[in-house]
C-alpha positions as CSV (number, residue, x, y, z in Angstrom):
1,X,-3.0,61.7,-95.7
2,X,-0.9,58.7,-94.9
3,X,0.0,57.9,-91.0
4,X,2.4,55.8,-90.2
5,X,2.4,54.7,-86.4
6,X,4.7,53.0,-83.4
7,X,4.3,52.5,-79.8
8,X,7.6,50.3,-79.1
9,X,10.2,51.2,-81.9
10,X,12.7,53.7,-81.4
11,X,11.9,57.0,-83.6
12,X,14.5,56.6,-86.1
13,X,13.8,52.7,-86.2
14,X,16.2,51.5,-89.2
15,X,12.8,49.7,-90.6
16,X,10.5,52.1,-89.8
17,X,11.7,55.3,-90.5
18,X,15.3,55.2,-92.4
19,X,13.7,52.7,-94.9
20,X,9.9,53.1,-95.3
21,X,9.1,56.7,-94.1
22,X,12.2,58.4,-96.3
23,X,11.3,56.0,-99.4
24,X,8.0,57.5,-99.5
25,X,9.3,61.1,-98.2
26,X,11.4,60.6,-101.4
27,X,8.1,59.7,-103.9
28,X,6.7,63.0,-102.4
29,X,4.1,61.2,-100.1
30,X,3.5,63.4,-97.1
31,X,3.5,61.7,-94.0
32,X,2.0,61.8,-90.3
33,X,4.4,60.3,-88.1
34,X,3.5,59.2,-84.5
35,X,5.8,57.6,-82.0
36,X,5.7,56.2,-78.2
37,X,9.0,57.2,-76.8
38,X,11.6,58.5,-74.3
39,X,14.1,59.7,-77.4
40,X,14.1,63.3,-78.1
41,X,14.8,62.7,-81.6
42,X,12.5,64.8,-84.2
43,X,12.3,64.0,-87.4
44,X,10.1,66.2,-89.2
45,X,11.0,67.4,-92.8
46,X,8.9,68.9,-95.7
47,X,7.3,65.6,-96.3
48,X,7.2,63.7,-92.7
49,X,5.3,65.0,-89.8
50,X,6.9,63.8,-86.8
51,X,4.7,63.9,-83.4
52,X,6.3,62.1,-80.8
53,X,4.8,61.4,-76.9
54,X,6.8,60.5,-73.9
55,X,6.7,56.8,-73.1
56,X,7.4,58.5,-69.4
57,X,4.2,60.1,-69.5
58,X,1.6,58.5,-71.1
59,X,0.6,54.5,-71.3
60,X,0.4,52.9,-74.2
61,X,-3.9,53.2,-73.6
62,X,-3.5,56.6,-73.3
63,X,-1.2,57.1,-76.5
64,X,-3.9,55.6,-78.6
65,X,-6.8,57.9,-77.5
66,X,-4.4,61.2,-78.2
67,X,-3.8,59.9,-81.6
68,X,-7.5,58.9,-82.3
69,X,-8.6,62.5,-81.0
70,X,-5.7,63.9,-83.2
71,X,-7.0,61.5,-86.3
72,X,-10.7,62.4,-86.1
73,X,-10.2,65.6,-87.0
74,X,-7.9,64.3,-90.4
75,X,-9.1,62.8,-93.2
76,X,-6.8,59.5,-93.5
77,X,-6.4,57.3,-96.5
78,X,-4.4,55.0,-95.1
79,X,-2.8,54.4,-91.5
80,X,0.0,51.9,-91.3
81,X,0.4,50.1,-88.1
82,X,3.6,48.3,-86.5
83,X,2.4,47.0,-83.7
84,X,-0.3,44.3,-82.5
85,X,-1.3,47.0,-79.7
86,X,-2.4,49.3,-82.1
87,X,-5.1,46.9,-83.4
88,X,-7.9,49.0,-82.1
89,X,-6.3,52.4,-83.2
90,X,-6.2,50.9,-86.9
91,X,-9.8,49.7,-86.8
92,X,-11.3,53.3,-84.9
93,X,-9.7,55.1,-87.3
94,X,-10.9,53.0,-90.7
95,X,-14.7,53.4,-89.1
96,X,-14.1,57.2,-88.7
97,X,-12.5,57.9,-92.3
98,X,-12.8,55.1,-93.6
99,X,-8.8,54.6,-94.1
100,X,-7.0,51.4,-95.8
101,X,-5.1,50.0,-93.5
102,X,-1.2,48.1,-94.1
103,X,-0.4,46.1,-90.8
104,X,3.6,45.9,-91.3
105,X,4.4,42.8,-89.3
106,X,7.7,42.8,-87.4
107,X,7.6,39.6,-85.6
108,X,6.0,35.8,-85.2
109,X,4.1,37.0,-82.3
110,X,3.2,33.1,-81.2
111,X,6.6,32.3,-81.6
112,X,7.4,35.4,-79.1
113,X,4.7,34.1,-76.5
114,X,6.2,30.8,-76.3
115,X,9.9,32.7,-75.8
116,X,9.1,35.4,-73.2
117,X,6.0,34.5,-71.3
118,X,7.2,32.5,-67.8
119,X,3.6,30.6,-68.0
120,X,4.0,27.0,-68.3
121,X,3.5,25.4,-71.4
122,X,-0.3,25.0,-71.4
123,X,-1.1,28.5,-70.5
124,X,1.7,29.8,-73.4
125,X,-0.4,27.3,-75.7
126,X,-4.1,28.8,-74.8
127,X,-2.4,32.2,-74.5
128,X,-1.1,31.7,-78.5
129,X,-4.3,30.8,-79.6
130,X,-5.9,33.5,-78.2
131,X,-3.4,36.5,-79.8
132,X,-4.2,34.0,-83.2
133,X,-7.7,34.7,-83.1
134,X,-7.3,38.4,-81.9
135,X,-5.0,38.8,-85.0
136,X,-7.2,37.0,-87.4
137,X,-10.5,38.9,-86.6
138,X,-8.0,42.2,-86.9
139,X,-7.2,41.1,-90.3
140,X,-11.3,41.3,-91.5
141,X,-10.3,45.3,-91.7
142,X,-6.9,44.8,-92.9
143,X,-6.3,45.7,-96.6
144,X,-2.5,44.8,-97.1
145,X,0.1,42.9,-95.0
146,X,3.5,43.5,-95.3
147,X,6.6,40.8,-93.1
148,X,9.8,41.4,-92.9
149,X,10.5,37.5,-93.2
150,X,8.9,34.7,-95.2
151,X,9.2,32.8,-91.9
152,X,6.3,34.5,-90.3
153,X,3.2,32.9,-90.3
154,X,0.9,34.4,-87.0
155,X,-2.7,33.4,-88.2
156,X,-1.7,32.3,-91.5
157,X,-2.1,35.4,-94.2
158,X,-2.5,33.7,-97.1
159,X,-5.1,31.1,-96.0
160,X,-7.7,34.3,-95.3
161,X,-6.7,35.8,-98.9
162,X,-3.5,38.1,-98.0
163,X,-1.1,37.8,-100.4
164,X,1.9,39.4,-97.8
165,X,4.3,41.8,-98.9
166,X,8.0,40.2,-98.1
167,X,10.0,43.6,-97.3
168,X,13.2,41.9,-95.2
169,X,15.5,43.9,-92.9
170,X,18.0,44.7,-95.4
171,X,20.7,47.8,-95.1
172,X,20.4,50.8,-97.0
173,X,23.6,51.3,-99.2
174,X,24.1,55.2,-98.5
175,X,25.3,54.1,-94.9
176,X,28.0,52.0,-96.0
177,X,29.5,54.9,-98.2
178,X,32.9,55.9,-96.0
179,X,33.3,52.1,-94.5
180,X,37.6,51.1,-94.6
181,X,37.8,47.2,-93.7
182,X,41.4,48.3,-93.5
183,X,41.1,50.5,-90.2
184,X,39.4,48.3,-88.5
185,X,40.7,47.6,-84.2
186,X,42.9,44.5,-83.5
187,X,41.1,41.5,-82.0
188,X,37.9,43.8,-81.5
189,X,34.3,42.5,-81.0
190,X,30.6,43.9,-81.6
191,X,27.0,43.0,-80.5
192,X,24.3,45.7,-81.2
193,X,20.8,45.1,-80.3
194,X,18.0,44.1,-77.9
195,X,19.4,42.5,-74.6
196,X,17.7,39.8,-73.4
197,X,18.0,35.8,-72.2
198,X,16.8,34.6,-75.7
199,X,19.5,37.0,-77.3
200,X,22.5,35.1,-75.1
201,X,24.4,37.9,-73.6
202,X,24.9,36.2,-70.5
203,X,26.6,33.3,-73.0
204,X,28.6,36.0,-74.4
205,X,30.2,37.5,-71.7
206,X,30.8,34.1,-70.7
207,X,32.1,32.8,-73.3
208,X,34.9,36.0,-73.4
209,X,36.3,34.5,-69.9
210,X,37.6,31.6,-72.1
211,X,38.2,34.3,-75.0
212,X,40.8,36.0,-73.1
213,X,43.0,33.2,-72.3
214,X,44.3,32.6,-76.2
215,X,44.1,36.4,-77.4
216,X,44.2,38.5,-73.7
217,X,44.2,41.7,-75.9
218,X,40.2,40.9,-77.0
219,X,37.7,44.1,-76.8
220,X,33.6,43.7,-76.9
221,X,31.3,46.4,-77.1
222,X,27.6,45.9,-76.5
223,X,25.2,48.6,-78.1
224,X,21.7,48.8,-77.0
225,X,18.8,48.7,-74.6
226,X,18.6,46.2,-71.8
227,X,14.4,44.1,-72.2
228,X,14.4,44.1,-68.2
229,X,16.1,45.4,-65.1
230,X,16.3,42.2,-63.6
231,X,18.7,40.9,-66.5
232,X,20.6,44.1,-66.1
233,X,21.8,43.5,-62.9
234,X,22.4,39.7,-63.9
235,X,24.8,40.6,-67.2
236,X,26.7,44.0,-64.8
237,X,27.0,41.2,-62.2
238,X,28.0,38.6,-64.6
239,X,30.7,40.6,-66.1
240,X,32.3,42.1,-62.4
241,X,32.3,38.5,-61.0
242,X,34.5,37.3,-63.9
243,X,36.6,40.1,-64.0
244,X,36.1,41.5,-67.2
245,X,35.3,44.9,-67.3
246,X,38.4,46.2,-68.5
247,X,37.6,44.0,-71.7
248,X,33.6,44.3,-72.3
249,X,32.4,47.8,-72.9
250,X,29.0,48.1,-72.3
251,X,26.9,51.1,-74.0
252,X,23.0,52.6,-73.9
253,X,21.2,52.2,-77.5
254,X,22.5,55.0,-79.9
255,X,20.8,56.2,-83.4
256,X,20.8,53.9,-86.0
257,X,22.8,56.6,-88.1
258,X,25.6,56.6,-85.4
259,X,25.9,52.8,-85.3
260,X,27.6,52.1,-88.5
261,X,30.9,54.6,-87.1
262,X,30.8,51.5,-84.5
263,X,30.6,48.4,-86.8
264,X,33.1,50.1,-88.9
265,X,35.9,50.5,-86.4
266,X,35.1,46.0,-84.9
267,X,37.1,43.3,-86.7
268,X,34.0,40.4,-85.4
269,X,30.2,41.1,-85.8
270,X,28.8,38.3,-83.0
271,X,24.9,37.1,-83.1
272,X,25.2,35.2,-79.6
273,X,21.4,33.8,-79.9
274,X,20.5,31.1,-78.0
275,X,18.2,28.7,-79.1
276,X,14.6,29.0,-78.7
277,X,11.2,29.4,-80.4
278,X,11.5,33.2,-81.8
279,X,15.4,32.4,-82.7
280,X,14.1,30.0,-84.9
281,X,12.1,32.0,-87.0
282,X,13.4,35.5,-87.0
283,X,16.6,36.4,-89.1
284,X,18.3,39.4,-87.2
285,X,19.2,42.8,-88.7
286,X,22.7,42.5,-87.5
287,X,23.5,40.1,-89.8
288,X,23.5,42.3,-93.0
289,X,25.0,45.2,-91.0
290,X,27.3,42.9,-90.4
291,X,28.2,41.9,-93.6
292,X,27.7,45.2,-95.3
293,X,30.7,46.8,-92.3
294,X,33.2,43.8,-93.6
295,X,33.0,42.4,-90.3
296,X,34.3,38.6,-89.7
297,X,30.8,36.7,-88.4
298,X,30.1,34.6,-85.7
299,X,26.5,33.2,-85.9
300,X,24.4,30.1,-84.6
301,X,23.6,27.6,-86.5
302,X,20.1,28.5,-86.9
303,X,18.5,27.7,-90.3
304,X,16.7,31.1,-91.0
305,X,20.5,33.0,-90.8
306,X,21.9,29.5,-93.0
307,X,19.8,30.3,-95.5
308,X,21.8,33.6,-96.9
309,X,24.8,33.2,-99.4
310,X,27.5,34.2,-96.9
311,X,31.0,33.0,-97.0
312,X,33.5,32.4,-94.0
313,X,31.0,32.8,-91.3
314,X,32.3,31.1,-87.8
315,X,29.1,28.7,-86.8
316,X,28.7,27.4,-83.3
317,X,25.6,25.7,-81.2
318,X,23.2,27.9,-80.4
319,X,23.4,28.3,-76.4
320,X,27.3,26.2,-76.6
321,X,29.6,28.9,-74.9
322,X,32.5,26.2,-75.3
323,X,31.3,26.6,-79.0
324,X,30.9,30.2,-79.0
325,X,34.5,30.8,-77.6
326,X,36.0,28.9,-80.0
327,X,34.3,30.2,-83.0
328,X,35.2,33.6,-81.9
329,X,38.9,32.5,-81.2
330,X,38.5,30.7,-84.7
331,X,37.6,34.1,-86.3
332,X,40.0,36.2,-84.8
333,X,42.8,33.9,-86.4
334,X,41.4,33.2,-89.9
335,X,40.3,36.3,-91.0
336,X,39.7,36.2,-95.0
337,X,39.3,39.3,-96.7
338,X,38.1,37.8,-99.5
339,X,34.9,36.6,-98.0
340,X,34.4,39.3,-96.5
341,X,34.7,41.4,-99.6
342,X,32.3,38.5,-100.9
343,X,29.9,39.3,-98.4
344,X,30.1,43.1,-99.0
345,X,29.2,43.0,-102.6
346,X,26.2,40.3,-101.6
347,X,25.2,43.5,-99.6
348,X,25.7,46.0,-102.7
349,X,23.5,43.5,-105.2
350,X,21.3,41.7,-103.4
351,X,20.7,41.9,-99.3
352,X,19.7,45.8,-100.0
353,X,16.8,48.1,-99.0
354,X,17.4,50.0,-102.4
355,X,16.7,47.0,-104.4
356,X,13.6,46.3,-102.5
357,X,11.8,49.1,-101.9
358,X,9.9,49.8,-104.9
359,X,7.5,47.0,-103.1
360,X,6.6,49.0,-101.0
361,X,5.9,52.2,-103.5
362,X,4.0,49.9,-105.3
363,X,1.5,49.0,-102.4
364,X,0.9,52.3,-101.8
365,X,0.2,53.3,-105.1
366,X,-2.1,50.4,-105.2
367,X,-3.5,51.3,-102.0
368,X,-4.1,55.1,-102.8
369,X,-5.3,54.8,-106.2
């Protein structure tokens, strides 16, 4: 018996589920699914399992002890983690059954301590080292490693033996069946995705005060799930104080199946980042949805997005709203459909899940055999 487990990912997680659970749903591997969250989705078929806990009701503590209690009464082959938290659920569980274990790695998880924690830099340093040591004395009962970007290092795989598995956040090509560049809104934006101070919302919203001025008929809408409260209130308040509600629609996250209907409809795909420690490393989803939608891109100048054959992209400064108006306003008025078409078929042959996924049925054949 496979299990695949998350504590922090939506259910239908593109990565996750759309991409690894359905690939090996497809190969006929049947699959125990456990999730930590508020979402009422289910998502059990023939081959997936789907067991799914409120995040309302139960810690993430208690999460782990209902799944080991659920999992010592299974015989497991293999139990594939997503998250650091579930270190101790992955090792339990290998003792009990002896399972092989795959730790999927999302994330530079240093690179996220330096970004988030509000210590000052000597206690993000010690605090790094310490989640570098926890990680590498995890990865004594790790069998396989899979990253979604050859940017992540963590503890450094490959110097204790791991030869990592590079499975990147590329789209699936079924969701971009139905997708007419032609229908697209006049002068419309689109942002989809965590918010947070490192993703540079409040930049954004900014930066559509200046927007407005050269094309007063712009639109943004802003999918997904705010990190905190606290910068809630400051992107609402940011937003009323310059007056531009009537222009900025702001919506709650929505499946990842429903999302494309949305790119499909916005002329601009915008990755606002600012610049910092995880930005540097990470290369976001949105990108290849993006580019896969035929939407016009505006993007940092960050080298791990530079790094991607893309044509007629609209670069600016990470963290320059100056520089992020006027790449949008430059966008707006150049729009090439040629690059764009370019950018489409880089999605078709190359930047896609279906050309990449036989990786991962390989590891688990490996794995399982």
């Amino acid at each position: 018996m496979i299990v695949v487990v998350s504590c922090s990912h939506y259910p239908d997680d593109e990565r996750i589920y759309h991409k690894e659970i359905k690939s090996l749903s497809e190969k006929k591997f049947k699959i125990n699914y456990f999730t930590l969250s508020d979402s009422e989705v289910l998502l059990s078929d023939k081959y997936i399992n789907h067991t799914n806990y409120s995040r309302s009701k139960y810690s993430i503590n208690e999460y782990i002890k209902l799944i080991e209690l659920k999992l010592s009464k299974m015989r497991t082959k293999v139990i594939h983690i997503h998250e650091p938290e579930l270190f101790s659920l992955a090792i339990n569980v290998k003792k009990i059954s002896g399972a092989k274990i795959i730790y999927d790695v999302h994330e530079d998880y240093p690179s996220m301590i330096y970004t988030f924690s509000r210590w000052n830099k000597y206690i993000k340093y010690l605090k790094a080292k310490y989640w570098v040591l926890k990680e590498r004395l995890f990865l004594s009962y790790v069998d396989e490693v899979i990253i979604a970007s050859p940017t992540i290092i963590n503890s450094g795989f490959k110097a204790q033996g791991f030869n990592p598995i590079l499975l990147e956040n590329f789209p699936l090509n079924k969701f971009l069946n139905g997708i007419d560049i032609s229908t697209k809104r006049k002068n419309s934006l689109i942002y989809h995705g965590n918010f947070g101070p490192e993703r540079g919302i409040i930049e954004l919203v900014k930066a559509m005060s200046s927007v407005i001025k050269s094309i007063p008929d712009i639109s943004l809408s802003l999918f997904g799930g705010f990190r905190t409260s606290e910068y809630k209130y400051e992107v609402n308040s940011m937003i009323d104080s310059l007056g531009l509600r009537s222009y900025i629609n702001l919506e709650d996250h929505i499946l990842h199946r429903d999302i494309w209907e949305q790119l499909g409809k916005n002329m601009i795909g915008v990755i606002p980042f600012n610049d910092n420690p995880l930005t540097r490393i990470n290369t976001p989803t949105k990108l290849f949805e993006f580019m896969a939608a035929g939407c016009q891109l505006v993007m940092p100048d960050l080298p791990t997005i530079k790094r991607f054959d893309i044509k007629g992209a609209k670069y600016f400064k990470a963290g320059d709203i100056n520089g992020l108006a006027n790449a949008i306003i430059e966008a707006i008025n150049n729009i090439n459909k040629e690059d764009i078409r370019y950018n489409q078929e880089k999605i078709n042959s190359v930047y896609n899940w279906e050309a990449n996924c036989y990786k991962l049925i390989k590891l688990y054949n490996r794995v399982l055999s």
